[in-house]
Structure formats: C-alpha cells, structure tokens
VMD Tcl script that builds the backbone (N, CA, C; Angstrom):
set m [mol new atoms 504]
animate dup $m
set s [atomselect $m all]
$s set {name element resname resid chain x y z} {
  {N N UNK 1 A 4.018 35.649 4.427}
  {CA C UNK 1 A 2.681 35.553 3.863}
  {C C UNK 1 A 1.953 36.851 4.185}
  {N N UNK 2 A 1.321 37.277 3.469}
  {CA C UNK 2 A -0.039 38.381 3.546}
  {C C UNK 2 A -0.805 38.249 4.103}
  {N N UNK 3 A -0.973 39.668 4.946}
  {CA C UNK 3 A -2.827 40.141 5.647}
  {C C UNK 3 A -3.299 39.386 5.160}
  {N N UNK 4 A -3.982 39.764 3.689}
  {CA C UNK 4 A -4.935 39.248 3.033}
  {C C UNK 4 A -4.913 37.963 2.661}
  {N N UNK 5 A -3.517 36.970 2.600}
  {CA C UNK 5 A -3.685 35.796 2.069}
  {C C UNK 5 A -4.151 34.989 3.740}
  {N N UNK 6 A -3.420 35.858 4.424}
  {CA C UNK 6 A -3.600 34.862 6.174}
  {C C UNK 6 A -4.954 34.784 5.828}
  {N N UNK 7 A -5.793 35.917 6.407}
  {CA C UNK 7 A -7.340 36.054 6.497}
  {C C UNK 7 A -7.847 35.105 5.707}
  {N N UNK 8 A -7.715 34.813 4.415}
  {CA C UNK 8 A -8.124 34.415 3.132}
  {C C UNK 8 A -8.277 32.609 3.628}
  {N N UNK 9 A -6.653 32.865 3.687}
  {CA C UNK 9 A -6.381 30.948 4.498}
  {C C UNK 9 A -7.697 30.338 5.664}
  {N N UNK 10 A -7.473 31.516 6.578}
  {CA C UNK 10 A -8.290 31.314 7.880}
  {C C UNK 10 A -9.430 30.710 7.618}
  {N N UNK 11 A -10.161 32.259 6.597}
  {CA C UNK 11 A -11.577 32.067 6.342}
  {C C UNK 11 A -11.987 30.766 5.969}
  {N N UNK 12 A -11.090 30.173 4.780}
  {CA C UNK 12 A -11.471 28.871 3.940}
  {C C UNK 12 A -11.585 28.290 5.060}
  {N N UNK 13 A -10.676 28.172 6.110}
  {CA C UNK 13 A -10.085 26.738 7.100}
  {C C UNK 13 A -11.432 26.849 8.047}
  {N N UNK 14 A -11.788 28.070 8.715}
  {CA C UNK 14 A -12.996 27.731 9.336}
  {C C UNK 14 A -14.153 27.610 8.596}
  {N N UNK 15 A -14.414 28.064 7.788}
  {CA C UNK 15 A -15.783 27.914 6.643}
  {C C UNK 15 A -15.568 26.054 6.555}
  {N N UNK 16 A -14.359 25.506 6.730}
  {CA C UNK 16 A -14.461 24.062 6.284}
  {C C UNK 16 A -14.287 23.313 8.052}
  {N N UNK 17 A -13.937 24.032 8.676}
  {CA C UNK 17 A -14.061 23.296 10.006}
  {C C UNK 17 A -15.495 23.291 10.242}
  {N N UNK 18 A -16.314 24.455 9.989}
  {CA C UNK 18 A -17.783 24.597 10.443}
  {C C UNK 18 A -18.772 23.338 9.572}
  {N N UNK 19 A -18.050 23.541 8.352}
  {CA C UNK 19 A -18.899 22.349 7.606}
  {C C UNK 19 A -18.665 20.766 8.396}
  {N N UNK 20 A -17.544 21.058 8.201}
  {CA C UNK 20 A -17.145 19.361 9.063}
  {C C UNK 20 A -17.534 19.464 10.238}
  {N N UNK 21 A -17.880 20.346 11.664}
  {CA C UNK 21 A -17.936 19.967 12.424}
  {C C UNK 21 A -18.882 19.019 13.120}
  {N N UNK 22 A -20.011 18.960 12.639}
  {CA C UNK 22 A -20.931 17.628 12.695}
  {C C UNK 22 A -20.414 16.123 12.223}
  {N N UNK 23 A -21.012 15.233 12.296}
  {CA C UNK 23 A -21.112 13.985 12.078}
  {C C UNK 23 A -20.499 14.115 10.438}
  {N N UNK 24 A -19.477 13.627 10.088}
  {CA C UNK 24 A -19.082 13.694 8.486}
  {C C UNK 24 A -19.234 12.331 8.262}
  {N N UNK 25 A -19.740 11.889 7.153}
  {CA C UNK 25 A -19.302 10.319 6.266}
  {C C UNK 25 A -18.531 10.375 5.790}
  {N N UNK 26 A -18.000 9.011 6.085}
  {CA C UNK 26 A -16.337 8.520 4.967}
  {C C UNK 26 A -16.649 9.527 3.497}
  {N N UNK 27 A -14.987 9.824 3.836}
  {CA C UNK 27 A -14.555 9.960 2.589}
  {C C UNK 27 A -15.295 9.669 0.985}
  {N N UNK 28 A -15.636 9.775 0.030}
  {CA C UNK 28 A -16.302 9.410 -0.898}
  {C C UNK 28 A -15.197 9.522 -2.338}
  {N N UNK 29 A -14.521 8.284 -2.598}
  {CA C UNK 29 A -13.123 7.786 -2.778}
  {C C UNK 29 A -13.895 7.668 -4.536}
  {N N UNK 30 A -15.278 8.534 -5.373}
  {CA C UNK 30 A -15.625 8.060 -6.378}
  {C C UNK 30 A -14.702 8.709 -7.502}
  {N N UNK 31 A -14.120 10.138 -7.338}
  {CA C UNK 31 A -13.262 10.517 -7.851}
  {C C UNK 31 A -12.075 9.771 -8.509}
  {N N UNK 32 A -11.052 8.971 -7.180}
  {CA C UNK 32 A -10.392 8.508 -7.509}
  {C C UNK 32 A -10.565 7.138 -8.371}
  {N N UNK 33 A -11.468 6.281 -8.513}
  {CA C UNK 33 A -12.272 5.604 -9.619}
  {C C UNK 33 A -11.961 5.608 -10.903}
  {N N UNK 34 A -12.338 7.373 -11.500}
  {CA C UNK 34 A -12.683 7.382 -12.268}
  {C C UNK 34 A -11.538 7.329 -13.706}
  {N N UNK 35 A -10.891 6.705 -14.104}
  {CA C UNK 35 A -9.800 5.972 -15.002}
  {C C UNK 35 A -8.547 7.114 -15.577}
  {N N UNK 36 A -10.001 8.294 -15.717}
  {CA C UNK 36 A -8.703 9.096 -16.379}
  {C C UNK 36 A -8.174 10.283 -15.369}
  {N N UNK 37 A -8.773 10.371 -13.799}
  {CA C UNK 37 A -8.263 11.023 -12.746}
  {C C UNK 37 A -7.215 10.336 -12.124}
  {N N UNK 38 A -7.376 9.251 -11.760}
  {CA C UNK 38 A -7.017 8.745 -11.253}
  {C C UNK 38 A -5.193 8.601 -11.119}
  {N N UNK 39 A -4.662 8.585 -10.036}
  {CA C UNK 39 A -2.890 8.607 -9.909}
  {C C UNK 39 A -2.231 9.915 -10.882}
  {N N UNK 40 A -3.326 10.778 -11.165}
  {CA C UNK 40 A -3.303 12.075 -11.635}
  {C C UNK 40 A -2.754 13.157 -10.218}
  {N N UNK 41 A -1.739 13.854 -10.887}
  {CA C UNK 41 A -1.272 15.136 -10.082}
  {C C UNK 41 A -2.551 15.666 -9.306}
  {N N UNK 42 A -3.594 16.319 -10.047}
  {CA C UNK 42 A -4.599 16.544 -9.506}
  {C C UNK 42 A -5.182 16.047 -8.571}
  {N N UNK 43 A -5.360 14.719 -8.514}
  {CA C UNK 43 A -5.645 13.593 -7.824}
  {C C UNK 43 A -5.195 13.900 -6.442}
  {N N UNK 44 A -4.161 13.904 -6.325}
  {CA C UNK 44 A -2.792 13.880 -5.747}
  {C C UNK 44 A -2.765 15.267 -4.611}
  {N N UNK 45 A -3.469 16.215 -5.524}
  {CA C UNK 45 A -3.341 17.253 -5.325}
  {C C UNK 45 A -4.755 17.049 -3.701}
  {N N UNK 46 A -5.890 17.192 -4.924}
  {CA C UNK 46 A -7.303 16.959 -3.795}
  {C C UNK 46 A -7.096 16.209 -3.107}
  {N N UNK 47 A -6.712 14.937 -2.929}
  {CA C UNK 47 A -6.465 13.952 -2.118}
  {C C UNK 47 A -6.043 14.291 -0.269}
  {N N UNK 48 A -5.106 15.086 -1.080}
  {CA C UNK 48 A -4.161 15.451 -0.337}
  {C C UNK 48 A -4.453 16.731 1.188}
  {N N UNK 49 A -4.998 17.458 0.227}
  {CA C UNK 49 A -5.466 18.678 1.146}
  {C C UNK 49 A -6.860 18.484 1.515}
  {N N UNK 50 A -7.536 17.321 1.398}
  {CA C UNK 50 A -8.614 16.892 2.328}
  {C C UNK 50 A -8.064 16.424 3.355}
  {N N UNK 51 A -7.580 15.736 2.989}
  {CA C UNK 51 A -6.412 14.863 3.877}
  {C C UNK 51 A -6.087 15.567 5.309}
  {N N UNK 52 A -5.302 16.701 4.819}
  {CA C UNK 52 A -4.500 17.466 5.594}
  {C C UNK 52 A -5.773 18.328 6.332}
  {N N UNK 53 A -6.655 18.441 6.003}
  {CA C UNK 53 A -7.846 19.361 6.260}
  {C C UNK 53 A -8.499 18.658 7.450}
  {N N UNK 54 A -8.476 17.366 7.325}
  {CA C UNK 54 A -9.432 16.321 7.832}
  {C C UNK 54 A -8.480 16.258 9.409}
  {N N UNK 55 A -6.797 16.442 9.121}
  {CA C UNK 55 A -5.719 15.937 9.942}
  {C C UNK 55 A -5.787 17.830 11.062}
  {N N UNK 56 A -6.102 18.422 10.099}
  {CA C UNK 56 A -5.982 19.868 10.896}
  {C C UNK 56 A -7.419 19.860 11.945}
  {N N UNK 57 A -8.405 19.861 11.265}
  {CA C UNK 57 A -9.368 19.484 12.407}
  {C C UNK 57 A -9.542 18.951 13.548}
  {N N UNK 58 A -8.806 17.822 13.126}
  {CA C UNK 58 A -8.581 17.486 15.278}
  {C C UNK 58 A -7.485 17.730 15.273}
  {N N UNK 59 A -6.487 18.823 15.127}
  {CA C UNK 59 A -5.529 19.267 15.631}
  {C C UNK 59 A -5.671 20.627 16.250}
  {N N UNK 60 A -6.479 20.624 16.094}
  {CA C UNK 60 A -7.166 22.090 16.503}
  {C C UNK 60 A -7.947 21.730 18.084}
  {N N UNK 61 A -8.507 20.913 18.196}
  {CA C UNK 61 A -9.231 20.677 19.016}
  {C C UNK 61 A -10.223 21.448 19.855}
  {N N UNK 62 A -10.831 22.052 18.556}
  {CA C UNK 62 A -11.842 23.008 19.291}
  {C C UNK 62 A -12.819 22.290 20.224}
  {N N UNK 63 A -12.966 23.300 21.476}
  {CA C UNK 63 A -14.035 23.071 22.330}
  {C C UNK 63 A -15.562 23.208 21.834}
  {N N UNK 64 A -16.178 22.360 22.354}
  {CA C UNK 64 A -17.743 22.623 22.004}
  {C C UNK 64 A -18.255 24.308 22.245}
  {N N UNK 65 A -17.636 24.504 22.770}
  {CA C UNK 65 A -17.713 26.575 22.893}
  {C C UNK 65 A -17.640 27.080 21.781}
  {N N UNK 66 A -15.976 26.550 21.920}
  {CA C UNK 66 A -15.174 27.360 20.368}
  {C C UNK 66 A -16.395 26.966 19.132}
  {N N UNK 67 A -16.164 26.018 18.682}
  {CA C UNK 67 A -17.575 25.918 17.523}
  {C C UNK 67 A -19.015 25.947 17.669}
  {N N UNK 68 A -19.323 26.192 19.010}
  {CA C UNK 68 A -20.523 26.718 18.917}
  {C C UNK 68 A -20.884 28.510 18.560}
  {N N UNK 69 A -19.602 28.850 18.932}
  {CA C UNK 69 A -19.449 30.066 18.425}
  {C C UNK 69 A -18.990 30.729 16.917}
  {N N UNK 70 A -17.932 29.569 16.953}
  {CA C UNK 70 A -17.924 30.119 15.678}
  {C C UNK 70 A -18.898 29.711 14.275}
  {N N UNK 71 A -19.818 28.396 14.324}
  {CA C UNK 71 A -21.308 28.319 13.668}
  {C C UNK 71 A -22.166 29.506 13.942}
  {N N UNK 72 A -22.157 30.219 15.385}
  {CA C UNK 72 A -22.827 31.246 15.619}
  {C C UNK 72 A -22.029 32.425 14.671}
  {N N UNK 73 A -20.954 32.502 14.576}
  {CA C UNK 73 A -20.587 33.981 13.671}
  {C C UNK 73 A -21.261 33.653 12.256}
  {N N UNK 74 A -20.926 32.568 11.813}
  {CA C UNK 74 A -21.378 32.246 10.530}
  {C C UNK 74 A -22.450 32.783 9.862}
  {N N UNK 75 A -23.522 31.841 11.021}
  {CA C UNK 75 A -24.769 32.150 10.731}
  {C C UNK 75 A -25.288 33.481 11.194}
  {N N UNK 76 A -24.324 34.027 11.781}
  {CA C UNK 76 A -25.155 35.212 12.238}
  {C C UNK 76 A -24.586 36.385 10.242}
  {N N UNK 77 A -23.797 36.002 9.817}
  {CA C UNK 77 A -23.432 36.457 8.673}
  {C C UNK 77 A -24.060 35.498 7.586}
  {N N UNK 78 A -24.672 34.870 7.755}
  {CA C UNK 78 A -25.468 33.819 6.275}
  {C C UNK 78 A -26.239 35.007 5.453}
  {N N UNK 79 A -27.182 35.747 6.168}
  {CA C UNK 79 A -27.688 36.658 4.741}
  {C C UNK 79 A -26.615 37.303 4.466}
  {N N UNK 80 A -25.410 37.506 4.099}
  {CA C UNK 80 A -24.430 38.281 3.723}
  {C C UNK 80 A -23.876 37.632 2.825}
  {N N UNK 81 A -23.266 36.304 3.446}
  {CA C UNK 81 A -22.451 35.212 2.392}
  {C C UNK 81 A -23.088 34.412 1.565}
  {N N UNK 82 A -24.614 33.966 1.427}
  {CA C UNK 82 A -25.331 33.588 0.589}
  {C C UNK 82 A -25.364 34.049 -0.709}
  {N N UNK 83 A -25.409 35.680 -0.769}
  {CA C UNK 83 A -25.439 35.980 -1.940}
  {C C UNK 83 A -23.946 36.301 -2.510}
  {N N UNK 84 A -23.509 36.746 -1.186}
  {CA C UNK 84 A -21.981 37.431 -2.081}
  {C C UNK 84 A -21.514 35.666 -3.083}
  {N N UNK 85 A -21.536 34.342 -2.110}
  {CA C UNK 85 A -21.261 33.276 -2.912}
  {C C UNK 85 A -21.744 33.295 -4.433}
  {N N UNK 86 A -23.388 33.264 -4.059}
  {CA C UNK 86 A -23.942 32.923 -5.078}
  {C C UNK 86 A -23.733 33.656 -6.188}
  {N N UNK 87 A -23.070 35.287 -6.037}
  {CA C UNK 87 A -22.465 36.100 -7.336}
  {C C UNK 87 A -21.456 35.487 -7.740}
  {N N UNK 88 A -20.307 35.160 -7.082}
  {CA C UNK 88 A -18.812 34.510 -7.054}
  {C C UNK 88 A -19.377 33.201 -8.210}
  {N N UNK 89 A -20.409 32.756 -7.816}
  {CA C UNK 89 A -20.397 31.600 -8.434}
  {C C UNK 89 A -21.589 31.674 -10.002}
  {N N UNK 90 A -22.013 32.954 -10.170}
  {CA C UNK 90 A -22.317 33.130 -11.393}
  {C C UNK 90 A -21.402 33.996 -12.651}
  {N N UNK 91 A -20.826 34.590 -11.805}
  {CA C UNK 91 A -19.596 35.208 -12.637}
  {C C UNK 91 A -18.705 34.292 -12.993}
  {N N UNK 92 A -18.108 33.050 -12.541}
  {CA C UNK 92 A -17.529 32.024 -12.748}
  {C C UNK 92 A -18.312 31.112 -13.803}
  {N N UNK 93 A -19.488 31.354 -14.066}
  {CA C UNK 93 A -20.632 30.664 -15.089}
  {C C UNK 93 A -20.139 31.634 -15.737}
  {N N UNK 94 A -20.400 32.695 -16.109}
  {CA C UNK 94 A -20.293 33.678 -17.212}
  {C C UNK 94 A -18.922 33.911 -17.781}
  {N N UNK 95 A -18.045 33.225 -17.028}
  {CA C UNK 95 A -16.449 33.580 -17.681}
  {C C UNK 95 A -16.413 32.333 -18.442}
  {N N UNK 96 A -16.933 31.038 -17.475}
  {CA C UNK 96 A -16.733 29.918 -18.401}
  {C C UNK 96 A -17.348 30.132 -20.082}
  {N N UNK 97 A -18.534 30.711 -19.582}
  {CA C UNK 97 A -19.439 30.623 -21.056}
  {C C UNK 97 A -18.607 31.594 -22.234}
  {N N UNK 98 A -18.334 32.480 -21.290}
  {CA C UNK 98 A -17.224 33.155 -22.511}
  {C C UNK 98 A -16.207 32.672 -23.093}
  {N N UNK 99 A -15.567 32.025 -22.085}
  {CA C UNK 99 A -14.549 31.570 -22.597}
  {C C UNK 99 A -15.168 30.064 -24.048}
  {N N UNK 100 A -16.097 29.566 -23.804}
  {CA C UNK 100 A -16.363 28.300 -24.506}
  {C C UNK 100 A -17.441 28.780 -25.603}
  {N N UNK 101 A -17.613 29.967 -25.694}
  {CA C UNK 101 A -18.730 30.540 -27.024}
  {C C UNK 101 A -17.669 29.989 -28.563}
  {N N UNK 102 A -18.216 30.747 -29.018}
  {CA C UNK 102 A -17.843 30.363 -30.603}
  {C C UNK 102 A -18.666 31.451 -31.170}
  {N N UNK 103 A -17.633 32.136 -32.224}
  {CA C UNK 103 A -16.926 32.299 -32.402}
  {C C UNK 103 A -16.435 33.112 -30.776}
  {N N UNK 104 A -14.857 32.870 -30.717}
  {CA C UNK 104 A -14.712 33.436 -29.188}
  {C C UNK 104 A -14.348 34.798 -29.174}
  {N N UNK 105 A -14.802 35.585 -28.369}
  {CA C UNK 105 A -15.130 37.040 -28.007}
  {C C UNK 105 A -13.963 37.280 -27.010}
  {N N UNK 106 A -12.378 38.161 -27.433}
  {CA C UNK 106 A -11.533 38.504 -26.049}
  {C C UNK 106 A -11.865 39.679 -25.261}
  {N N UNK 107 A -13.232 40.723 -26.053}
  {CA C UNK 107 A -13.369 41.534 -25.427}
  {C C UNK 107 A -14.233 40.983 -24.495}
  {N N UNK 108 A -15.607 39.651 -24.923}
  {CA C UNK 108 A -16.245 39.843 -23.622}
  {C C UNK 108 A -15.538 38.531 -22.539}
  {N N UNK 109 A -14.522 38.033 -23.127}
  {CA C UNK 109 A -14.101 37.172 -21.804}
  {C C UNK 109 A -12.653 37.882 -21.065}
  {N N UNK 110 A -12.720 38.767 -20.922}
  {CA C UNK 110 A -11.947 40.182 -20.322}
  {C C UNK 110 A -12.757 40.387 -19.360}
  {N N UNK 111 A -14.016 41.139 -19.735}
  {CA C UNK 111 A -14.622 41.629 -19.229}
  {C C UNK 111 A -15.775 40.894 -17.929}
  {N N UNK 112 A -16.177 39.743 -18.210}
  {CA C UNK 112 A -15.952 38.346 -17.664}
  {C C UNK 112 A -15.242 38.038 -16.384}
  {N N UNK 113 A -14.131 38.090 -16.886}
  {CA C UNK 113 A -12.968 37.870 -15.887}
  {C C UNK 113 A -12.688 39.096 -15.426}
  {N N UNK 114 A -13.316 39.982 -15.859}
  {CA C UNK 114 A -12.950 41.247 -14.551}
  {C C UNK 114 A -14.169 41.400 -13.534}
  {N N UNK 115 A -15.311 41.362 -14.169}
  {CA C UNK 115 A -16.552 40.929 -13.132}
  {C C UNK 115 A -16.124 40.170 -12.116}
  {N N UNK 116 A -15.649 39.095 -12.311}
  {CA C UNK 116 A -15.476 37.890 -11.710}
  {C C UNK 116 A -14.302 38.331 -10.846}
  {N N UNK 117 A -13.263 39.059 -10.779}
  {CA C UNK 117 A -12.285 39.461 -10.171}
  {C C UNK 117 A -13.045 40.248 -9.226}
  {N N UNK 118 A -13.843 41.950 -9.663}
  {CA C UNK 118 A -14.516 42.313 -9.105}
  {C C UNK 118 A -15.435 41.895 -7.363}
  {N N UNK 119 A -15.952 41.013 -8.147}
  {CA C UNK 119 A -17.227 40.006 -7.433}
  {C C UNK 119 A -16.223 39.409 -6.315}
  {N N UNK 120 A -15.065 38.485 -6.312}
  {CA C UNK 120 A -14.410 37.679 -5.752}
  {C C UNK 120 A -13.648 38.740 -4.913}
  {N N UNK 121 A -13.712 40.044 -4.757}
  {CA C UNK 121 A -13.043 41.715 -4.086}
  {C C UNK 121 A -13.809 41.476 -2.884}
  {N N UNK 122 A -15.315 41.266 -3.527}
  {CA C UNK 122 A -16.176 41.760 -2.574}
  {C C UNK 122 A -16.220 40.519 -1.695}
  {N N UNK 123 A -16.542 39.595 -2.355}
  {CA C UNK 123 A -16.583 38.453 -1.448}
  {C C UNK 123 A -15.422 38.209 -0.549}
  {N N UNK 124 A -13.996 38.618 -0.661}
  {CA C UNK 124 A -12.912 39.186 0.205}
  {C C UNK 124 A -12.815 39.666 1.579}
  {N N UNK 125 A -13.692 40.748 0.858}
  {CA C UNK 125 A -14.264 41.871 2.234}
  {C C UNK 125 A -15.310 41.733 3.090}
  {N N UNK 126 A -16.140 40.657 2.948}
  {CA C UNK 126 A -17.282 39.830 3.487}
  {C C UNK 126 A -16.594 39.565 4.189}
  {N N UNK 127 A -15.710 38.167 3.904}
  {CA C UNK 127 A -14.691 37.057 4.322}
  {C C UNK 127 A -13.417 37.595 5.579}
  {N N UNK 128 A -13.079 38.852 5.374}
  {CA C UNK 128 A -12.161 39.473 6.585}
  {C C UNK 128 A -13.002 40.031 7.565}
  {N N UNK 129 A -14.508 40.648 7.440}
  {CA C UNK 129 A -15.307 40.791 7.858}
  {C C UNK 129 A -15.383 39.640 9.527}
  {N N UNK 130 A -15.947 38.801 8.769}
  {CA C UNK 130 A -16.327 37.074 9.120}
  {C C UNK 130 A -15.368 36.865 9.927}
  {N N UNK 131 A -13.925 36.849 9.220}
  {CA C UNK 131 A -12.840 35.832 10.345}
  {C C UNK 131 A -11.976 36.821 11.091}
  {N N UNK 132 A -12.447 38.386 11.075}
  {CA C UNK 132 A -11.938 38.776 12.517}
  {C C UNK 132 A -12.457 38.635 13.223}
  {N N UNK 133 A -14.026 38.580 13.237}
  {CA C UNK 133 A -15.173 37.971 13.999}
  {C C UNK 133 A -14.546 36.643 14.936}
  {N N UNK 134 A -14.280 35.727 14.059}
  {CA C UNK 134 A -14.258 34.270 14.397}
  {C C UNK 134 A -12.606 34.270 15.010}
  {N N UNK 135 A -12.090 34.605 14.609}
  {CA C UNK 135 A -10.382 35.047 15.224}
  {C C UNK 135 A -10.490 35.206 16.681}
  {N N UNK 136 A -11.650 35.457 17.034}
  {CA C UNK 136 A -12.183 36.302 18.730}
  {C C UNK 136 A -12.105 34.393 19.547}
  {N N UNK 137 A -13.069 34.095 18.543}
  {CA C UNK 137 A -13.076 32.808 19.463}
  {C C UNK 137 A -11.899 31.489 19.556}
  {N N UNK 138 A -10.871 31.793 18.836}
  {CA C UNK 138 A -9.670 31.016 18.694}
  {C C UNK 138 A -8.648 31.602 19.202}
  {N N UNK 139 A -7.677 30.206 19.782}
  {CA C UNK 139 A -6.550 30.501 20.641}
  {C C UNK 139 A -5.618 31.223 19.634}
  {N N UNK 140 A -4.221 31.253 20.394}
  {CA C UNK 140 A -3.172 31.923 19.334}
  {C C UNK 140 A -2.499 30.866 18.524}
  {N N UNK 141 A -2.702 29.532 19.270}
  {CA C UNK 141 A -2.122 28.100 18.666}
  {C C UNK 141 A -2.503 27.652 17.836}
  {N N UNK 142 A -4.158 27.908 17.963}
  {CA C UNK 142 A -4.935 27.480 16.523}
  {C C UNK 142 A -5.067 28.300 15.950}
  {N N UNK 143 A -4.918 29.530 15.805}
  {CA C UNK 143 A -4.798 30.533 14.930}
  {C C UNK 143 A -2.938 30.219 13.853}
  {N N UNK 144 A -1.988 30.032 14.378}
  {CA C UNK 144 A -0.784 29.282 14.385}
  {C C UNK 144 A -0.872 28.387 13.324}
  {N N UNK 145 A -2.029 27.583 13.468}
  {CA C UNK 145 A -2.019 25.853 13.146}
  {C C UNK 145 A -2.666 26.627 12.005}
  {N N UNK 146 A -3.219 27.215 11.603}
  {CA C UNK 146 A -4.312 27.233 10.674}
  {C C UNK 146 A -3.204 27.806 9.857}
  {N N UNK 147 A -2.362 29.259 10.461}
  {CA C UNK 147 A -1.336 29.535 9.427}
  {C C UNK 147 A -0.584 28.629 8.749}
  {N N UNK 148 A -0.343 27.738 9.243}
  {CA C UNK 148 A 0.680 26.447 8.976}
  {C C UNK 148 A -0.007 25.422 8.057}
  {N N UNK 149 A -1.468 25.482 8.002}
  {CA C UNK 149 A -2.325 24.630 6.934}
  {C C UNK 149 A -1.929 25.366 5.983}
  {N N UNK 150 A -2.202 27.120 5.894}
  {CA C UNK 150 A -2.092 27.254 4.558}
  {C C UNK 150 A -1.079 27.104 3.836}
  {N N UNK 151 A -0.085 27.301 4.137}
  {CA C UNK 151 A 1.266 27.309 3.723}
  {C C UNK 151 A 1.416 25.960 3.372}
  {N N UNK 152 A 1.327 25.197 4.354}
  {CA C UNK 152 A 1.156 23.473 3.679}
  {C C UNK 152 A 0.473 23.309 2.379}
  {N N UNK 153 A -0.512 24.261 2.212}
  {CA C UNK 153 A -1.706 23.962 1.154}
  {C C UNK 153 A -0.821 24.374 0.091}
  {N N UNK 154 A -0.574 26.051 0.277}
  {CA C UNK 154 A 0.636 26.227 -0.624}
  {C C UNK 154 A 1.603 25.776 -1.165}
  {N N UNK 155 A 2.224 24.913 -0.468}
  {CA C UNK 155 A 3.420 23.859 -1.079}
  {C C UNK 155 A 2.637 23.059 -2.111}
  {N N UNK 156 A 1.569 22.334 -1.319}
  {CA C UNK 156 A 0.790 21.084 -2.268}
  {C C UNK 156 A 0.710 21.881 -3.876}
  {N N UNK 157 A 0.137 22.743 -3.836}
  {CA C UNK 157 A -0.586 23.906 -5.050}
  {C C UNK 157 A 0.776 23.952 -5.658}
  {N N UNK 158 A 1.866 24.385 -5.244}
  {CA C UNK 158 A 2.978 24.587 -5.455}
  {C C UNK 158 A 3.569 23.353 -6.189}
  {N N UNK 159 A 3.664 21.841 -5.828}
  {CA C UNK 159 A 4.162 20.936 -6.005}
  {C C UNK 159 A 3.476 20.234 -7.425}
  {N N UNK 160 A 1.870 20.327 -7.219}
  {CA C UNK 160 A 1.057 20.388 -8.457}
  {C C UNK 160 A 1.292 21.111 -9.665}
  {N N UNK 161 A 1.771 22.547 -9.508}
  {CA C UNK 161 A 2.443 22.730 -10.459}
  {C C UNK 161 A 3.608 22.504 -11.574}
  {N N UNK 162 A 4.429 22.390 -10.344}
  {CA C UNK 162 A 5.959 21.783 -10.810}
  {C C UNK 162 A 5.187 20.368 -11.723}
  {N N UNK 163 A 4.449 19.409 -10.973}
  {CA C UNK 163 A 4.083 18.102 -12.087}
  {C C UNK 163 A 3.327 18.207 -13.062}
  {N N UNK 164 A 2.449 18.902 -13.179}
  {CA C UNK 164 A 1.752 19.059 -14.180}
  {C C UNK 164 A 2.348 19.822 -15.473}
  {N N UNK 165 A 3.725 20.701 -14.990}
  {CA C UNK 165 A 4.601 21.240 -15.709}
  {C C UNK 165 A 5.445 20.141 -16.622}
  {N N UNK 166 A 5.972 18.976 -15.998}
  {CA C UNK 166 A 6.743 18.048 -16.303}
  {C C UNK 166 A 6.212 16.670 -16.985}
  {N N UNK 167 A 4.692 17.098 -17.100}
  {CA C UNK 167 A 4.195 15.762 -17.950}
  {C C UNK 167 A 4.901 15.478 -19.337}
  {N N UNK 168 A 4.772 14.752 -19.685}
  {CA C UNK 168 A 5.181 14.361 -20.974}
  {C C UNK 168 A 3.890 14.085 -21.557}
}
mol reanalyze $m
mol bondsrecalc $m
mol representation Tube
mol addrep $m
C-alpha cells in the first residue's frame, strides 16, 4: 500500500474515531428499510464498514490522553479543514450538476471533474498535514490496526465491485 493511500486511510480512521469518540446512538438501521436498498451489495457494502469501523474503535483502545489529543490536533486545524471540506464538497455539486444538465456539456463536465480532482489534491495535503500531527499521539499497534482497517475496507470496496459487476 502507499504513503499516500496509508495517510489517506489513517486520516479517514481518526477523523471517524474523533467523531465517534463521545457518547454515539444506536446505529440508525433507516437505510436498510428502505425496499429498494435493501440486501443490496451497497447495503452490504455500508453496513459493513461501519461495522468494522465501530469494531476498530475499541480495538484501538485509546486512552483518554490519546483522544484528548488527538480532538486537540483537530481542532487546533478546524479553520483549515472547514473550508478545504466545504470546497471538496462544492466541486462535487458542480460535477454533479454537470454531469445532469441538458443538453450535456463534455467540455464542462471535464473540467468539473478536474476542479474537483484539483480541490480533493489540496484537501490531501491538509489531511497528511493533520495525521502526521496525530500519528505523534498513537502507538505503533494502533497505527498497525488502522493499516489493517484500510485494507479490510479495501477488500469490502473490492468485493462490492466484483457484485455489482455480476448482477443480472
């Protein structure tokens, strides 16, 4: 696996340990409900790597240190990642819209999707920024474990493909 995909893995895994680390509510199972998701690959897919997300968290067993510190890197980087997100997530508006105009435009949903590539560079370099930071406050085991989520995640992503390939 890659520098950049490790870092990449990390970042997600603590950006989602920090969210979870407070008080979380059950699961919210409305997804699976809904008739035409449902026992869907996709399904299958999300299900799954919450799952495993939820199972990596206390496998980690960070100390009240460890995440008090690493909420402290976070936030000590929030005016940074606020906006770089909030670009990531308008360029992703603007590719959709391209892509769903009428009559459809390949020059501007190119261009779209290169913004959006662009934008998602930077937000990259934020993000390695961030989790060499946070790398400081984790063992080598949970640094380990986290490698081993992604790669897990990878298979799942991996396995989703293969089915969604084989629908009939």
């Amino acid at each position: 696996m890659s520098t950049q995909r490790t870092l990449l893995s990390l970042g997600i895994v603590l950006a989602a340990i920090v969210a979870l680390s407070g008080n979380c509510p059950a699961a919210d199972d409305s997804a699976a409900k809904l008739p035409f998701f449902a026992g869907t690959p996709l399904a299958k897919l999300i299900t799954g790597n919450i799952g495993r997300l939820l199972v990596l968290r206390s496998e980690l067993n960070l100390t009240d240190e460890q995440r008090s510190k690493l909420v402290a890197t976070v936030k000590t980087h929030r005016d940074e990642i606020r906006p770089a997100v909030r670009d990531v997530v308008n360029k992703r508006r603007a590719l959709r819209q391209a892509v769903l105009a009428q009559p459809s435009d390949p020059t501007a949903i190119r261009k779209a999707a290169d913004d959006l590539g662009k934008t998602i560079g930077e937000a990259a370099l934020l993000a390695s920024k961030v989790i060499k930071e946070a790398r400081q406050h984790l063992t080598d085991a949970q640094i380990e474990r986290i490698r081993q989520f992604g790669e897990g995640r990878d298979k799942s992503v991996d396995q989703w493909l293969n089915e969604i390939g084989n629908l009939n």
